[in-house]
Structures are given as structure tokens and as C-alpha cells.
N, C-alpha and C positions, 0 to 999 in steps of 0.2 A: 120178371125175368132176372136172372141170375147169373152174372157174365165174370168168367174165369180168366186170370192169369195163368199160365203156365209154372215157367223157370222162376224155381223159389215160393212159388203158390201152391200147385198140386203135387209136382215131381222138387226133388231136390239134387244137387253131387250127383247129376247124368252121366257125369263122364266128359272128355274133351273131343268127343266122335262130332258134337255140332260145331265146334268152332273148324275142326280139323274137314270139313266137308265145307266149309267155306272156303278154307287153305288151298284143298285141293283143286275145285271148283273153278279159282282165278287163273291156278297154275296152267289148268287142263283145258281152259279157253283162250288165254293171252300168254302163257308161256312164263308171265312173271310169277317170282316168287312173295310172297307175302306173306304178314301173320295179323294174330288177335293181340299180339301183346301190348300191355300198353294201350288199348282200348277201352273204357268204361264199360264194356258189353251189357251191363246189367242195365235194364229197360230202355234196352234200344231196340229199333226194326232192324230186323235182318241187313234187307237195303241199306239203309243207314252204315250200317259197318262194312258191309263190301265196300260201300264208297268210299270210307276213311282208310280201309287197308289201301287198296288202289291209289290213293293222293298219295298216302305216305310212300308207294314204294315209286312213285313219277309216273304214272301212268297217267295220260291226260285224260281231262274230261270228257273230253269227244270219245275217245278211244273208251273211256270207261263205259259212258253211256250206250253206245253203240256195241258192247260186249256182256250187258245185264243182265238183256234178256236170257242170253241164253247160260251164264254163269247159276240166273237163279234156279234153271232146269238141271244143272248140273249138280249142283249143290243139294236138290232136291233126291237126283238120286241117287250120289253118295249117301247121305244120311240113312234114305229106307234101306240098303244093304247093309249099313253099318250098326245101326242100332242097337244097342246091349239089350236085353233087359232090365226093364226098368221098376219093375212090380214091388224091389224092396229101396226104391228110390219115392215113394209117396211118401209125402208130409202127410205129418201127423192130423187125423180128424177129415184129410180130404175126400179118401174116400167113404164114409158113411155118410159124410156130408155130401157127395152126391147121390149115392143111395137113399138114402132120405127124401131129397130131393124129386128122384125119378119117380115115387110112388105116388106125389101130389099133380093130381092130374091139370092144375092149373098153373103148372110153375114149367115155364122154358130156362133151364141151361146152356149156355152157349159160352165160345170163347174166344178173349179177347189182347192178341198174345202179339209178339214182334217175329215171332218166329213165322218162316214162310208155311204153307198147306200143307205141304207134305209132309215138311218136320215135326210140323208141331203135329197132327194127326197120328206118325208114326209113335211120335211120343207118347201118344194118350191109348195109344193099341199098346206097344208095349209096354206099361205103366197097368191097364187092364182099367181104365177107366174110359175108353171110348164109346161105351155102350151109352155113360149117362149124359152123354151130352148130344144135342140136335144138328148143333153149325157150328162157323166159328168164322173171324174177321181177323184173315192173315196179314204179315208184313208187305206183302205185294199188293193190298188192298187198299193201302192211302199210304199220305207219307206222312202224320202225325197218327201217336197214339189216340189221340181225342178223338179223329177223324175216322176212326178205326169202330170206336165206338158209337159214334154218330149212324156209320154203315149197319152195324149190326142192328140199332135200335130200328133203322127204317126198313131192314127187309124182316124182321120179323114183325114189324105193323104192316109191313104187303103183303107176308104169310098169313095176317091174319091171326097169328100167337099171341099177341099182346094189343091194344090198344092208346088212345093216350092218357089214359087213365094208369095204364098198369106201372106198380111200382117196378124199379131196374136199379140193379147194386151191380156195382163194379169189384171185385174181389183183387186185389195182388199185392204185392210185397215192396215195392218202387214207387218211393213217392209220383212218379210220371202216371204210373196206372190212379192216385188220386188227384193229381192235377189233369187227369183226363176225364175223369167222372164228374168233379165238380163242371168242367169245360163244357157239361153238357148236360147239365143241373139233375146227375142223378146219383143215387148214392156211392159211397167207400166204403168199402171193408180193409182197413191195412191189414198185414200179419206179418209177425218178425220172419218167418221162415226164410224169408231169402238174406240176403246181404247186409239190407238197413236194417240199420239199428232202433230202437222203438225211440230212440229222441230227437230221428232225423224224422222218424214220420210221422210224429206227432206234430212237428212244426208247419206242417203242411194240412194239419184241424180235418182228418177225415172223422167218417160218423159214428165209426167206429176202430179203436187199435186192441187187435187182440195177440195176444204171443203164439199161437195158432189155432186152426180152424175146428177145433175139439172145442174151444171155448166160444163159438160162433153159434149163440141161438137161434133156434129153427123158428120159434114165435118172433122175435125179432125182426130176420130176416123175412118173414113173410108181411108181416103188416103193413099199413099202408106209409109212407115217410111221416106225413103230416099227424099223424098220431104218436111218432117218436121222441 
């Protein structure tokens, strides 16, 4: 199995339509104003930064909590109407590298992103790679990345996709996406395309750092770890 990043991994430069469907989202449920500024956004859960806009602008915790739910419904569908196209927003090598991928009948794709269900799904429609992947293990699905991946690896061993034998690489651009992989003793792929730089993510010893997914062998990626 072969589990995807998003922002900075497949798509890159989406636009500011996701942070701004967060913005509007809080406004259009509590009335307060808010922003992303100033937020590390890059390999965080969605949740996770709603919560930080919200503290920073005093909105209490009760009150935040008790307005998530339905912020993250909102949020959700701002983004599907807003959407750009995204199709000349794919990093380099992703998609033939899931094309690739779809034609091995014994290889699950799935993805494993901070962005909520809806976003991140819209993103991968508009991007025009929704077809190569199965599922996917959204922000509203745990509240760690590790945990995120933990979920996916168990419902596709319930689906019956993979086994505990089968090998699982975690693909993204944020040392978090290989401090989540390792968290769950399965492999990394870094790649610069997003933000980090390759000496931040080398410091974090994934199993592989590549400058992007063009240079990601498909022998590789398919064998078993313990042969690597």
C-alpha cells in the first residue's frame, strides 16, 4: 500500500481558496473574524489550525469546541464551490506515478493528508487524479498525523486490501508525514516539492529523500522493506 500526502506532494501553489474557506467558515458560524496568518499551516490537520485561529482571535474553548462541528461542514463547502483548477498545479512525476501505480493489481493507493474529506477529495478531482486512488484518512479522522495513518493501515487490513505482511510507504513533503510513518514502523518517502527543504528532511532519516516523485522507483517502491 501506498499512502499519499497532498499539499506539496501531489498538487502544489493551489491557491489561497483552502485557507480562505477556513476564514470564511469561522466567520459564518461564530461571527468572529479570523486568519491563517502566522500559522505554520504546512503539515498540520485542518482541526488543528481552526483551533489556533479561534484562540488567537479569544474565542474560548467551550465556544470553539462546541462550533467545530459544524465550522468543519462549512469549511467543507466553501472549498467544493470554490475550487480552481488544479490540473496544472501537480508536482512533478505524481501523476504517472499514480498511473503506474493503478495498473499493478496488487498495489492499494490511498491518502493520508491534514486536509478534511471534502477538501482534500475536491482537490484530487480537480487536480484529475482522483480516479488513482481507493480512500483516504482525513483531518477530522484523528487528531495526530500518525494516528491518521494507523486508521488507514486498519481499515484497509478490514477491507481485506492488504495484510500484515504487506509492505506500506507513507509518501509527503513534511517531516510530520515521516515522523508519522516511522510512528507506525512503516516506510517514508520525503520529497522537496513542498516547503522543506531537503536538510530539514533529511534530519528526520526517512528511507528515502528524493527532490521529486519522477525520481521515486517503481521497483523500489514495490519490494518488500526488509529487502531494502
Amino acid at each position: 500500500m501506498v499512502l499519499f500526502d497532498i499539499d506539496g506532494t501531489l498538487v502544489r501553489k493551489a491557491g489561497p481558496h483552502h485557507r480562505m474557506a477556513l476564514v470564511k467558515a469561522v466567520q459564518q458560524v461564530t461571527g468572529v473574524e479570523t486568519t491563517t496568518e502566522g500559522i505554520p499551516v504546512q503539515g498540520m490537520l485542518d482541526r488543528d489550525i481552526l483551533s489556533i485561529m479561534m484562540r488567537a482571535a479569544r474565542v474560548s474553548p467551550k465556544a470553539a469546541k462546541a462550533a467545530m462541528p459544524e465550522i468543519l461542514e462549512k469549511a467543507q463547502a466553501i472549498y467544493s464551490r470554490t475550487c480552481p483548477d488544479l490540473s496544472r498545479k501537480v508536482c512533478p512525476g505524481a501523476r504517472m506515478l499514480l498511473y503506474r501505480l493503478s495498473r499493478k493489481p496488487n498495489v492499494v493507493t490511498g491518502l493520508v493528508t491534514g486536509n478534511l474529506t471534502r477538501i482534500g477529495w475536491k482537490k484530487m478531482e480537480m487536480a484529475g487524479l482522483k480516479q488513482y486512488l481507493k480512500f483516504g484518512s482525513f483531518s477530522e479522522f484523528g487528531k495526530t498525523r500518525a494516528e491518521l495513518i494507523g486508521l488507514a493501515i486498519k481499515q484497509a487490513r478490514r477491507e481485506g486490501w492488504i495484510d500484515s505482511h504487506s509492505t506500506v510507504t507513507m509518501i509527503g513533503d513534511h517531516p510530520n508525514d515521516v515522523l508519522a510513518a516511522k510512528a507506525n514502523g512503516v516506510r517514508s518517502v520525503a520529497v522537496t516539492t513542498g516547503l522543506s527543504p531537503a536538510e530539514e528532511l533529511r534530519l528526520h532519516s526517512p528511507d528515502l529523500l528524493i527532490d521529486d516523485l519522477r525520481q521515486l522507483p517503481l521497483d523500489w517502491l514495490l519490494q518488500p522493506k526488509e529487502t531494502i
